[in-house]
N, C-alpha and C positions, 0 to 999 in steps of 0.2 A: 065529314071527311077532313073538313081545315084542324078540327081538334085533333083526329088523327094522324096529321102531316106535322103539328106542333106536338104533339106528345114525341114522337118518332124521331124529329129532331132533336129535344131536349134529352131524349135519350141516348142519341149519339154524344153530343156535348157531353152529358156524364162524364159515357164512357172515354170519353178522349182526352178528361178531366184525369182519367183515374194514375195512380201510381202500378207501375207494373212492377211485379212481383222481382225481384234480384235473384238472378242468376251466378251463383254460388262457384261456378264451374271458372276456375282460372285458364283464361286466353293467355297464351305466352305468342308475342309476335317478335319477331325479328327486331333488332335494336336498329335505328339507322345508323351506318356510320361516321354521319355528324350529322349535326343539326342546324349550325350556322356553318354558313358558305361565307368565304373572304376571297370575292373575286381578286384581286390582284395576287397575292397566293396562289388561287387556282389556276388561272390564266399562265402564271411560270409554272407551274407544274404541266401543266400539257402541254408548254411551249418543249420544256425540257423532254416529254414525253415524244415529240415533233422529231425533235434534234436528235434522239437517241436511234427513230426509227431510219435517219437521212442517214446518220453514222453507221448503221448495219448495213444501210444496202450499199453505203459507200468501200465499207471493208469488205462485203461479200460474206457476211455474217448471217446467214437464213436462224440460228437457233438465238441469235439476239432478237429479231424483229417476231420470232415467234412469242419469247417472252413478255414482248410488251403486250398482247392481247391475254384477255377475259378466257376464260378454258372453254368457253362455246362459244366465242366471237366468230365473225361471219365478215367476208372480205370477199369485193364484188369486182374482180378484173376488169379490165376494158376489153369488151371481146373476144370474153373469156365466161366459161361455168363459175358459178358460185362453192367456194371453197368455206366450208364450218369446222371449227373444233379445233384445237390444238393439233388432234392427229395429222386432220387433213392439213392444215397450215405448215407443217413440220414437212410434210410429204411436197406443198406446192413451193415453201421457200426455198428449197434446200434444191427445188429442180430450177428455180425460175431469179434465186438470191445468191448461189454459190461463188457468183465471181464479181466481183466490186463494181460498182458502177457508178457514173459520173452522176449525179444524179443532185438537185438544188431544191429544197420544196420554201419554199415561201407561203406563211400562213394569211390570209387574207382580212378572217375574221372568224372569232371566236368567242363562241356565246356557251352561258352559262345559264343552263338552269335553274331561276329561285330557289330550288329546292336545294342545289347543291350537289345533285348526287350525279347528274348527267350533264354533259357537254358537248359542241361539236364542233370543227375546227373546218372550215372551207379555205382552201388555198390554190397556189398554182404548182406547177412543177416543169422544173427543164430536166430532161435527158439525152440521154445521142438520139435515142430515136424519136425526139420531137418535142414539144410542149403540150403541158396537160394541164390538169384540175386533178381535185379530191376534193373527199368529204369522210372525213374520219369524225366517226360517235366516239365519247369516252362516257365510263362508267365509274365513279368513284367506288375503292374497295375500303376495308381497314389497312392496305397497305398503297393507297395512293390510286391514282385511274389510270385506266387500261381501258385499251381500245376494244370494242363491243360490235362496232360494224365500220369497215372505210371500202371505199367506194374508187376508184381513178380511171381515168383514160387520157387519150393524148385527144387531144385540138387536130381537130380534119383542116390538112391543107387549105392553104386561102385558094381562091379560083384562079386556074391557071399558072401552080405551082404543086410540086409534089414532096417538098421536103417544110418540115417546120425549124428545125434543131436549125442552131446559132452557126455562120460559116459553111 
């Protein structure tokens, strides 16, 4: 039996030795869009990405803040269903972005994935109707990153107060 259990292994060993035969068949995969990440670069690019979405909702611009998202990004209201895809975005800004709003977003912190192709951006936000958070995903494309999923709501009254917003 032991010469058994030694032959049996040396025969795994061989075979785990052996050269496997090349596969001829060409894999074509997607190119990444970079390969080196230069966070300070990237970091101003989604700050500007930031400030582009604060300036639509400050003009009342619903078909600018739709532009800055991914064609099947996904955006998770406060208190609200989950809105996907351009279409739906188009449909939700345009009811919920159409008149300008006071609106302040201050980024908190912004982290960048090693790999360079994804990021996310936590911060705060003032509005008339209160202070809040987010958390915007960005997705780098061949033509710069765009938002992939953001998140917000407002900050629940302190105890024994019912308004949050300044004044």
């Amino acid at each position: 039996m032991n010469r058994f259990l030694l032959f049996s292994l040396l025969a795994f060993a061989f075979a785990a030795c052996q050269t496997p035969e090349t596969d001829t068949t060409e894999v074509v995969t997607e190119t990444p869009t970079r390969t080196v990440s230069d966070p300070s670069a990237d970091r101003a690019a989604i700050e500007a990405v930031s400030a582009a979405w604060e300036a639509g909702a400050r003009a009342g611009d619903p078909d600018a803040l739709v532009a800055l998202n991914a064609p099947d990004a996904v955006i998770l209201p406060g208190d609200e269903p989950m809105v996907r895809g351009r279409e739906a975005l188009s449909t939700y800004f345009a009811a919920n972005y159409s008149d300008p709003i006071d609106l302040t977003l201050e980024a908190v912190e912004i982290v960048i994935a090693p790999s360079g192709d994804f990021a996310y951006e936590v911060g705060t936000s003032i509005a008339p109707d209160g202070r809040g958070k987010y958390l915007t995903v960005y997705h780098r494309t061949a033509d710069g990153w765009e938002i992939a999923a953001d998140s917000w709501s407002n900050d629940a009254p302190a105890p024994g107060t019912t308004d949050t917003s300044d004044g």
